[in-house]
KEPAPA-585605 format. One record per residue: residue number from 1; residue in one letter; x, y, z of N, C-alpha, C in turn. Coordinates in nm, 2 decimals. Each point is the difference from the previous one (the first is absolute). Example, Ala and Ser with C-alpha at 12.3 -4.5 7.8 and 13.67 -1.06 7.14 Angstrom:
<atoms>
  pos  code     n_X     n_Y     n_Z    ca_X    ca_Y    ca_Z     c_X     c_Y     c_Z
    1     a    1.32   -0.57    0.78   -0.09    0.12    0.00    0.09    0.12    0.00
    2     s   -0.04    0.11   -0.07    0.09    0.11    0.00   -0.08    0.11    0.08
</atoms>
This chain:
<atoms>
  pos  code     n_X     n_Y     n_Z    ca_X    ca_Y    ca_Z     c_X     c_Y     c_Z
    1     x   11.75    8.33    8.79   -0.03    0.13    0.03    0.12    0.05    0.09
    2     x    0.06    0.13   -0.05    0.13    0.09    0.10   -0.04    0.05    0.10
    3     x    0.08   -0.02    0.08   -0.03    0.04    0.19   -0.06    0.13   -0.04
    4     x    0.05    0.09   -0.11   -0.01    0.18   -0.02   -0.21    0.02   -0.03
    5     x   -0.03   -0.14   -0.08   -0.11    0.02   -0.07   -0.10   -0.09    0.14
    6     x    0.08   -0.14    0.08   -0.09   -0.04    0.15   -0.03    0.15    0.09
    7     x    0.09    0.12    0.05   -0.03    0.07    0.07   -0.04    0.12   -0.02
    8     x    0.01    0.01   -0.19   -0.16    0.13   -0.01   -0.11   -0.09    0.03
    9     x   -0.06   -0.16   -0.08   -0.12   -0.02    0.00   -0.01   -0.01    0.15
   10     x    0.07   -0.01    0.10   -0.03    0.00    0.17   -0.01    0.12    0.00
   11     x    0.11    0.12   -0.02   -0.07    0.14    0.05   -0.13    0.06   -0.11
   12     x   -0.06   -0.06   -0.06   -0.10    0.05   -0.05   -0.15   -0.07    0.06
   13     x    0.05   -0.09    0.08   -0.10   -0.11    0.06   -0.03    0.05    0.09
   14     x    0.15    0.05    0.08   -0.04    0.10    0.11   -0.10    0.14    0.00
   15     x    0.04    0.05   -0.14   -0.09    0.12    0.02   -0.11    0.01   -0.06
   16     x   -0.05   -0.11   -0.08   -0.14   -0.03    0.00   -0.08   -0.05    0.13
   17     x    0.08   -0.05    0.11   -0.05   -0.09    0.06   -0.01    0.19    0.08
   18     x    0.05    0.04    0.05    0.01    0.15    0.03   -0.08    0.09    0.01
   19     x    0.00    0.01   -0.15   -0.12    0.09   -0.05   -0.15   -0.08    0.04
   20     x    0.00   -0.08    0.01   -0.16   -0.04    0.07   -0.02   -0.02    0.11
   21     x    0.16    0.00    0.08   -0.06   -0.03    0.14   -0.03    0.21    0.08
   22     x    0.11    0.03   -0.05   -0.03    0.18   -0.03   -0.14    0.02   -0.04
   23     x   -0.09   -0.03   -0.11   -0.10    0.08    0.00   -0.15   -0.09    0.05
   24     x    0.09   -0.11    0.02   -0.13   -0.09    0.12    0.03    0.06    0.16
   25     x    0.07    0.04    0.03    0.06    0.01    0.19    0.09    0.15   -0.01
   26     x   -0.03    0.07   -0.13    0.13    0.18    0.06    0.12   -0.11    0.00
   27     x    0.08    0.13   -0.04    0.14   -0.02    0.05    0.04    0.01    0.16
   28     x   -0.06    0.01    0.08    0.02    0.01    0.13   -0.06   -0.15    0.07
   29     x   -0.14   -0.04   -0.06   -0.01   -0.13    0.03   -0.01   -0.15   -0.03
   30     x    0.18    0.02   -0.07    0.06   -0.10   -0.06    0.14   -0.02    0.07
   31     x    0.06   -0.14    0.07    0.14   -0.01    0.01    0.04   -0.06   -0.10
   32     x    0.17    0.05   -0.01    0.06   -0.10   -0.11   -0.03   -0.20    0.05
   33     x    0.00   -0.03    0.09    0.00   -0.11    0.04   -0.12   -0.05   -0.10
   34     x   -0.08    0.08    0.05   -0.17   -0.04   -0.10    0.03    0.01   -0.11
   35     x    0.11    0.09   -0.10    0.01    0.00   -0.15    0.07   -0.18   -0.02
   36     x    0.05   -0.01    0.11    0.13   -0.09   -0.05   -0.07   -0.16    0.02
   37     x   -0.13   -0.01    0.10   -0.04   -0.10    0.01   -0.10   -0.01   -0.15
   38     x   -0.05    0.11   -0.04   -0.11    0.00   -0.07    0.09   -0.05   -0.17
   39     x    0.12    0.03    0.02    0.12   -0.06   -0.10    0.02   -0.12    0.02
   40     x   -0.03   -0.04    0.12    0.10   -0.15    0.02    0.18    0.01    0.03
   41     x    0.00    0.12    0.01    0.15    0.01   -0.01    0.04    0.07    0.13
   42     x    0.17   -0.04    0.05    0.04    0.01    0.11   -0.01    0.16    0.00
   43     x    0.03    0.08    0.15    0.01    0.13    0.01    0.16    0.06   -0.04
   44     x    0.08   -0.08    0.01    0.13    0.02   -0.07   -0.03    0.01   -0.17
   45     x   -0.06   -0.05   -0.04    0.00    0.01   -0.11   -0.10    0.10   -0.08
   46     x   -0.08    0.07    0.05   -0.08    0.10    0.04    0.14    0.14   -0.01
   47     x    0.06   -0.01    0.13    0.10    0.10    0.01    0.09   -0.01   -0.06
   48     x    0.03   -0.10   -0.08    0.10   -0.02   -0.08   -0.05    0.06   -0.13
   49     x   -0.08    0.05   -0.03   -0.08    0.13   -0.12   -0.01    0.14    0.01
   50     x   -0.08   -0.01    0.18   -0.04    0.16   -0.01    0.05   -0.02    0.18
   51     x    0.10    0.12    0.00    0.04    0.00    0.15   -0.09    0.05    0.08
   52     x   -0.14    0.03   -0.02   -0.09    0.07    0.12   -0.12   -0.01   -0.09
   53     x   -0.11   -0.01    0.07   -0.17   -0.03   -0.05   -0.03    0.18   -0.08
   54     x    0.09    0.10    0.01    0.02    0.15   -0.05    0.06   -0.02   -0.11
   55     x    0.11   -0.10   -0.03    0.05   -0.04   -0.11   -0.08   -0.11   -0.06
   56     x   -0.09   -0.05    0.00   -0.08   -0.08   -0.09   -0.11    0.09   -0.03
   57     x   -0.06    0.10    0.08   -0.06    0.02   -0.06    0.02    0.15   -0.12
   58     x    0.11    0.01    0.01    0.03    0.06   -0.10    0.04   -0.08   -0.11
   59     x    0.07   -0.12    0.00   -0.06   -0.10   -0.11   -0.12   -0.01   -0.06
   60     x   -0.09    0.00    0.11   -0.16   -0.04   -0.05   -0.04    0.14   -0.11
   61     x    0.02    0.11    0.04   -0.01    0.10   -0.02    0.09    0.05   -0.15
   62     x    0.12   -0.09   -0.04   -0.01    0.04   -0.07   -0.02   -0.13   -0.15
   63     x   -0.06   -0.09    0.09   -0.06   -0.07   -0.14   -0.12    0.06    0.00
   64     x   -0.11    0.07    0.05   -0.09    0.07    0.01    0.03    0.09   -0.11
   65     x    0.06    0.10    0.04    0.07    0.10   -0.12    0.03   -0.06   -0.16
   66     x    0.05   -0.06    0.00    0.04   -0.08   -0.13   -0.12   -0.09   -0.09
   67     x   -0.11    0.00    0.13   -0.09   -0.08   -0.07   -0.13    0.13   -0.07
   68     x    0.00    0.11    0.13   -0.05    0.14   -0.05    0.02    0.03   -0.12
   69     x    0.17   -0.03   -0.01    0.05    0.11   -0.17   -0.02   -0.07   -0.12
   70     x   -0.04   -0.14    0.05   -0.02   -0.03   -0.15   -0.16    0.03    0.01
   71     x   -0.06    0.01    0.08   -0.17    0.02   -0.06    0.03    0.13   -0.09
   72     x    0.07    0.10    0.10   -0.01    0.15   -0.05    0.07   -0.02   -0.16
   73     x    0.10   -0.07   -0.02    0.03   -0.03   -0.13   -0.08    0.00   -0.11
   74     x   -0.04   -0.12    0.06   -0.15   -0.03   -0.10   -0.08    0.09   -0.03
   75     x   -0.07    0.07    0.08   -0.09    0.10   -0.01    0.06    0.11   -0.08
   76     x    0.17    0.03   -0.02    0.05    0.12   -0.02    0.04   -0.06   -0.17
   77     x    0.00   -0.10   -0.01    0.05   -0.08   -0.14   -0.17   -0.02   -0.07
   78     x   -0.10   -0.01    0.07   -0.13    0.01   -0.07   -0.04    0.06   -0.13
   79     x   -0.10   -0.05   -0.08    0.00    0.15   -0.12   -0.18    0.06    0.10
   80     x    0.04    0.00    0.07   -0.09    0.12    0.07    0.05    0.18   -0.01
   81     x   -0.10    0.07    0.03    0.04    0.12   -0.02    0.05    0.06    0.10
   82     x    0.09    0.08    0.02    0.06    0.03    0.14   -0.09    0.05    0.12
   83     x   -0.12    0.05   -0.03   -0.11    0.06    0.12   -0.10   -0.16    0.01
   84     x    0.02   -0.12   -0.07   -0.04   -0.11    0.09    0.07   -0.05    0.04
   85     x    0.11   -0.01   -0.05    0.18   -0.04    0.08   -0.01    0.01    0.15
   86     x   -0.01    0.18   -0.01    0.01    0.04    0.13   -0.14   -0.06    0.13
   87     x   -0.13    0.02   -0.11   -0.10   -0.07    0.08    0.06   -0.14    0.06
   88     x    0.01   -0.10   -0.08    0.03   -0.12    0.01    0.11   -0.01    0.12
   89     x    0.09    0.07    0.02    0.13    0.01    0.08   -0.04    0.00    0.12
   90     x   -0.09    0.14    0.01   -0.06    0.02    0.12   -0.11   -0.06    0.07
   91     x   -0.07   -0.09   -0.07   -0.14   -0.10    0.02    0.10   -0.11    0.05
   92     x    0.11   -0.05   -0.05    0.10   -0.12    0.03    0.00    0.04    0.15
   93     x    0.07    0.11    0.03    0.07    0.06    0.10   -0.13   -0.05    0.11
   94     x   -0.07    0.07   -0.02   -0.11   -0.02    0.10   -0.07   -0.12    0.01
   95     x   -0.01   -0.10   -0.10   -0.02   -0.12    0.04    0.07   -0.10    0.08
   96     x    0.13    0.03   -0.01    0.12   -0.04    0.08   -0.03    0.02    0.13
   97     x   -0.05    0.17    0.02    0.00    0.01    0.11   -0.08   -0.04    0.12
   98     x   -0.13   -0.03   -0.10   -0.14   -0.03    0.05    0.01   -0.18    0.02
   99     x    0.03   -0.04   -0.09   -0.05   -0.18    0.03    0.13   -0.03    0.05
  100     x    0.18    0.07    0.04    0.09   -0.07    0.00    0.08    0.09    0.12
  101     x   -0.04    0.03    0.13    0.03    0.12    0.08    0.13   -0.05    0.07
  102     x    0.00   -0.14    0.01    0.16   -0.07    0.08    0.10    0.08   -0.12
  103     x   -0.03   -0.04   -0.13    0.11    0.01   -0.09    0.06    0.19    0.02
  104     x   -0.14    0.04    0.02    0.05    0.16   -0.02    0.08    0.05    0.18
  105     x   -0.03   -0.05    0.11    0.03   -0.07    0.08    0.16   -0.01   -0.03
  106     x    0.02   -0.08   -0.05    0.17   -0.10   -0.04    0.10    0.11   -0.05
  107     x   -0.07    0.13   -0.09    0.06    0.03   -0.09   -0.01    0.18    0.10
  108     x   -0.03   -0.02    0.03   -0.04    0.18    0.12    0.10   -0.09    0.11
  109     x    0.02   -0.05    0.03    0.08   -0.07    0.13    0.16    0.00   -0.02
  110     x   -0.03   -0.04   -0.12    0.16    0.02   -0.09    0.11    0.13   -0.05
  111     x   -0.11    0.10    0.02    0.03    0.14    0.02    0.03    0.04    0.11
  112     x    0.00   -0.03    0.10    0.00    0.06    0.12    0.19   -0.02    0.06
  113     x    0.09    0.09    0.05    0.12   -0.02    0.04    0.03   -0.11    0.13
  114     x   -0.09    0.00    0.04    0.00   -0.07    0.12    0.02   -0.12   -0.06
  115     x   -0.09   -0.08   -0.10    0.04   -0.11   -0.09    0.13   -0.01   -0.07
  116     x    0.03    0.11    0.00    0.17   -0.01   -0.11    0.09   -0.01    0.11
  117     x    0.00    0.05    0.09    0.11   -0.03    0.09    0.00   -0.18    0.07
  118     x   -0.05   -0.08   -0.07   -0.09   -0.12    0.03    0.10   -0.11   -0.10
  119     x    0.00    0.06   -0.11   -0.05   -0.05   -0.15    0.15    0.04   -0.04
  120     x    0.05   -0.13   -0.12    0.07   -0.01   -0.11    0.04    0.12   -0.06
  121     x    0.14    0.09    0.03   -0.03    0.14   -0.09    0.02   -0.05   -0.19
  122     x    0.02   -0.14   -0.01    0.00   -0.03   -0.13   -0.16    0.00   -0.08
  123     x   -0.04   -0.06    0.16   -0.17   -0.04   -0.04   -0.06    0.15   -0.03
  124     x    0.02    0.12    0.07   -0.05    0.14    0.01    0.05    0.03   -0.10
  125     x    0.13    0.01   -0.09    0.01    0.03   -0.11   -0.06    0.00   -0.10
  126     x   -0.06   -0.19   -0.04   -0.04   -0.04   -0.09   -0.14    0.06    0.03
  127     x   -0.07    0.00    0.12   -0.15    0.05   -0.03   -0.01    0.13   -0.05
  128     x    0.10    0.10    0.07    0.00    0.13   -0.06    0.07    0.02   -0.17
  129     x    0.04   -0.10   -0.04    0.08    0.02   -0.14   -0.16   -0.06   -0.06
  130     x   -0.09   -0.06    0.03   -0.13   -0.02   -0.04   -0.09    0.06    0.01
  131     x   -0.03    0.09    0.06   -0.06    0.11    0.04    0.02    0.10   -0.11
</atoms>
C-alpha cells in the first residue's frame, strides 16, 4: 500500500471516527485529543490532516454532502414520476432530520463563517463545489 493511499484510509478513519463522536457529544463536546485516542493515533498525526477540530469538521461535513448526493441521485435517476421524486426527496430530508440531528448538526455548523475562518480554504472549496 502507497503512503498517498495509508493517509486517506487514516484521514477517512479520522472522520468517521468524527462524525460519531460529533453526533454522540455536539461539536462542542468533543476534543481533538478524544478523536485521536478514539483512533489510536497520535495528536500530530491528527493535525497532520486537519489543522483545527473547524477544519475536520468541515471534512466530516463534506463526506456528509457526498454521501447526501448520491441518495438524491438515486431518487432523481428513479423511473418514478417527478411529484413522487419530489415527495420521496423531501420525506428523505426529513428523515435525516428526525432520526439523524448530530449529522444535520455537522452540516449547519459547516455553514457558519466563524467555521471557515478555522478550516482548510481547499477543504471550503470542495464542500461548496458540492453544494
Amino acid at each position: 500500500m502507497s503512503k498517498q493511499q495509508k493517509r486517506a484510509e487514516r484521514e477517512q478513519l479520522i472522520v468517521e471516527q468524527a462524525i460519531a463522536l460529533f453526533v454522540e457529544k455536539g461539536f462542542l463536546g468533543v476534543r481533538m485529543a478524544e478523536i485521536a485516542k478514539t483512533c489510536d493515533l497520535a495528536m500530530g498525526t491528527i493535525y497532520s490532516h486537519f489543522a483545527a477540530k473547524e477544519d475536520l469538521l468541515m471534512g466530516c461535513a463534506t463526506r456528509l454532502v457526498r454521501e447526501e448526493k448520491g441518495i438524491y441521485r438515486g431518487i432523481i435517476s428513479s423511473d418514478a414520476t417527478a411529484m413522487q421524486r419530489i415527495v420521496i426527496g423531501f420525506t428523505v430530508n426529513w428523515l435525516i432530520a428526525q432520526h439523524h440531528s448530530g449529522l444535520v448538526e455537522i452540516e449547519n455548523l459547516s455553514l457558519m463563517p466563524s467555521v471557515w475562518s478555522r478550516a482548510n480554504p481547499q477543504r471550503i472549496r470542495e464542500l461548496n463545489i458540492l453544494r
